[in-house]
N, C-alpha and C positions, 0 to 999 in steps of 0.2 A: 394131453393138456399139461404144460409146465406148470411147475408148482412157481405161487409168485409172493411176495413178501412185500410188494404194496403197501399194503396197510401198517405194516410195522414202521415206515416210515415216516408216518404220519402219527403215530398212537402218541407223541410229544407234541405234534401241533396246537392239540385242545388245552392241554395246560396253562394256567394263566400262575404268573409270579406266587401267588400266596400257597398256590399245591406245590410250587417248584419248593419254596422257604420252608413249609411244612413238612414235605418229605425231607429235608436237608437234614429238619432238626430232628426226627425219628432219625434216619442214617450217622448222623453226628451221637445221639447218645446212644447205640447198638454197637459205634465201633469204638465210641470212651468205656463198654462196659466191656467187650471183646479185650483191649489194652490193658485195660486193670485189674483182668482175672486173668488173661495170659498175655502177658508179654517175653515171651519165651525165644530165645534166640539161638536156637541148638541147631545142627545138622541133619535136620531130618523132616520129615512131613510135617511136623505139629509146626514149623515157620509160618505153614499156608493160614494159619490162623491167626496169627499174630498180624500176618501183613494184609491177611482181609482186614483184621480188623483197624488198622491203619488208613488202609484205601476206604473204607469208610468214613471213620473219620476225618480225615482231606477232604473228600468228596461232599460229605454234609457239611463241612464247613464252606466250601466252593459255591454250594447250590445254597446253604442261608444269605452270605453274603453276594454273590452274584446271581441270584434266580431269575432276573432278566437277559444277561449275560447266556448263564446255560439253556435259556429256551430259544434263544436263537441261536445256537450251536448247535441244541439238537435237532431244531428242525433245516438247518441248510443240511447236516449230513445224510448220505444217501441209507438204503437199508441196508445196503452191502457191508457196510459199517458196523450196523444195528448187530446181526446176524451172528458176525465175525465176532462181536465183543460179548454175544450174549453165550455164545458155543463157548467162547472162552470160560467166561462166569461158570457157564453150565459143569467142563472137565472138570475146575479147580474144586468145585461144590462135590461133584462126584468123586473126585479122589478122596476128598478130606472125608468122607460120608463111610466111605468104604476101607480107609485106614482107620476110624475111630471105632467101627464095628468090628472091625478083625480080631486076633488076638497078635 
C-alpha cells in the first residue's frame, strides 16, 4: 500500500481569512523577536536563525496583509509542494537543533 499525502493538501482548505490573519500575526511577532535578539550576520550556522527569523517575518506580514490571497495559493498547490517545503523546514529546524546543542 503507497504511502499517500492526500490529505496534506487539503489541511489549508478549511482555513478561512481570519485564521490565515491570525496565524500571520503570531508568525510576524516570533520572527520581529527572532531579528531583535539575533540579527547576526556571520559565516556560519547561527545565519539559519537570523534568516528564519526573517522569513517569518515576510511571511506573517504576507499572510496579515493578504490572507485571502494565501489561502487560495495554498490550496491550488499540490502536496508535492506541501511535503517538499515542509522536509525542507524540517532539515533547516534539525540542523539548527543540533548545532545549538553541540559544543
Amino acid at each position: 500500500m503507497p504511502l499517500s499525502f492526500h490529505w496534506c493538501s487539503r489541511i489549508y482548505d478549511a482555513q478561512i481569512p481570519p485564521v490565515v490573519y491570525l496565524s500571520g500575526v503570531l508568525m510576524f511577532v516570533a520572527g520581529l523577536a527572532t531579528v531583535q535578539a539575533h540579527n547576526v550576520w556571520r559565516r556560519d550556522w547561527t545565519v539559519l536563525v537570523t534568516l528564519s527569523g526573517w522569513f517569518l517575518l515576510l511571511l506573517g506580514l504576507f499572510r496579515m496583509f493578504a490572507a485571502g490571497l494565501y489561502q487560495r495559493g495554498s490550496a491550488s498547490a499540490s502536496a508535492t509542494v506541501f511535503m517538499m517545503l515542509e522536509g525542507i523546514l524540517f532539515v533547516v529546524g534539525l540542523s539548527m537543533t543540533i548545532k545549538a546543542y553541540s559544543r
